[in-house]
C-alpha positions in Angstrom: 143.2 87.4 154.6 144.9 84.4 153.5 144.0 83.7 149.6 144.3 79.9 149.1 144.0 80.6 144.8 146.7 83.0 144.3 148.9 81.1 146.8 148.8 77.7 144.8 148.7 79.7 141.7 151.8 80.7 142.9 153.4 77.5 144.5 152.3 75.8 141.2 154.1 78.1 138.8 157.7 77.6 141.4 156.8 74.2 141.1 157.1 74.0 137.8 160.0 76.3 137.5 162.5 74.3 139.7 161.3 71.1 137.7 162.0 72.6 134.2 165.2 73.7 135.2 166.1 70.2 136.5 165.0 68.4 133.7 162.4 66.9 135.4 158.8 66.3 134.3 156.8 69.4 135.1 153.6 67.2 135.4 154.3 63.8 137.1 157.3 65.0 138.9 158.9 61.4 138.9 160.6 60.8 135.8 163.2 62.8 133.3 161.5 64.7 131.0 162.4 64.3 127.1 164.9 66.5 125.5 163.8 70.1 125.4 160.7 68.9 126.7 158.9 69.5 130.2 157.4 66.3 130.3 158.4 62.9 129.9 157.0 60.4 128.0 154.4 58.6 129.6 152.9 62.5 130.2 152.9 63.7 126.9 151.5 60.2 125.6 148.5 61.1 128.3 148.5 65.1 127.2 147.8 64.0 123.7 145.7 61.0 124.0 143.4 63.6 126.5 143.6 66.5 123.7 142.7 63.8 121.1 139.8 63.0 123.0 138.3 66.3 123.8 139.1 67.8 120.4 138.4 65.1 118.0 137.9 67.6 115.3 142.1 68.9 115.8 143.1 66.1 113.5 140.2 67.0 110.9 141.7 70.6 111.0 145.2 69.1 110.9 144.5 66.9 107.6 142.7 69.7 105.8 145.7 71.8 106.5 147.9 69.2 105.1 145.3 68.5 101.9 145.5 72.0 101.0 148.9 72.8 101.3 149.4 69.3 98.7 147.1 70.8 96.6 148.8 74.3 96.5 151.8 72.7 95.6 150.9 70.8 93.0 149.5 73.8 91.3 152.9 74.7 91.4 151.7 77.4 93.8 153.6 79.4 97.3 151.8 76.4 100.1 151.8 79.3 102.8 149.7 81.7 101.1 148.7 80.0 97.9 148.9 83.9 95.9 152.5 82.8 94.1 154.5 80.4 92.8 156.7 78.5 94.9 160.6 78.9 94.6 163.0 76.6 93.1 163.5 74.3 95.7 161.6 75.1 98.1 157.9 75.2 98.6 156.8 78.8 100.1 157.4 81.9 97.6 160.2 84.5 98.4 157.7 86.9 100.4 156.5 84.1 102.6 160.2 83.0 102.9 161.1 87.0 104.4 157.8 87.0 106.5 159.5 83.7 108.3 162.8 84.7 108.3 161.9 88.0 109.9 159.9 86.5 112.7 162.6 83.5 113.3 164.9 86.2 113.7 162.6 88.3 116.1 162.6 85.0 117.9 166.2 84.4 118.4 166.6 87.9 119.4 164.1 87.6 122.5 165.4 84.5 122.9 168.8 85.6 123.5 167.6 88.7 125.3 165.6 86.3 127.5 168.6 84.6 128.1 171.0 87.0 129.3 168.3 88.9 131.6 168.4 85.4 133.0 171.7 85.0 133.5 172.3 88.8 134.9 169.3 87.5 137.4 171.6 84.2 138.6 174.4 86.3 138.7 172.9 89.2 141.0 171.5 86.5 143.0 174.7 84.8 143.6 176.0 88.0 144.7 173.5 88.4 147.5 174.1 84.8 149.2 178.0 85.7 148.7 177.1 88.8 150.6 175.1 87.4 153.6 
């Protein structure tokens, strides 16, 4: 039996897919998107004007964030965790500072794993046409 869901579930994800890879707004489908973006600006101006509206209490949780992290550092204190003093310079202590590094570098590693499974895809797929 035909499922309707699942098959626009999947056309939508496609969709989406050839329009990322184009450059092309994922969501209005007309216009370039912005750089490293999916959507272009008119979108995003809608996606956040829509989020703003259905989750006033984002910016409150946004400007308490922002308050505390102030305060921390004018206690002269780490404004990730708030346990130690900041380093020269900078405004996270040196455990927070490893914590990020480690994770940034977790990310580029996927990333760039990502990336060349990727390309090894394009590359078999190429192969295949060239084939038939």
């Amino acid at each position: 039996m035909f499922d309707k869901a699942a098959w626009s579930k999947k056309y939508n994800r496609e969709r989406r897919e050839w329009y990322k890879a184009r450059g092309i707004c994922c969501q209005c489908g007309n216009e370039y998107a912005e750089i490293d973006r999916t959507l272009c600006a008119a979108c995003a101006k809608a996606q956040h004007d829509k989020q703003e509206k259905s989750d006033p209490g984002r910016r409150k949780c946004y400007e308490r964030a922002l308050k505390r992290k102030e305060e921390r550092y004018a206690a002269g204190l780490c404004t990730v965790c708030g346990k130690r003093p900041y380093r020269e310079g900078h405004k996270n202590c040196e455990i927070c500072a490893k914590k990020q590094r480690d994770m940034d570098l977790v990310r580029r590693v996927k990333r760039r794993l990502d990336r060349q499974i990727e390309e090894e895809r394009q590359r078999l797929i190429a192969l295949q046409k060239a084939r038939t």
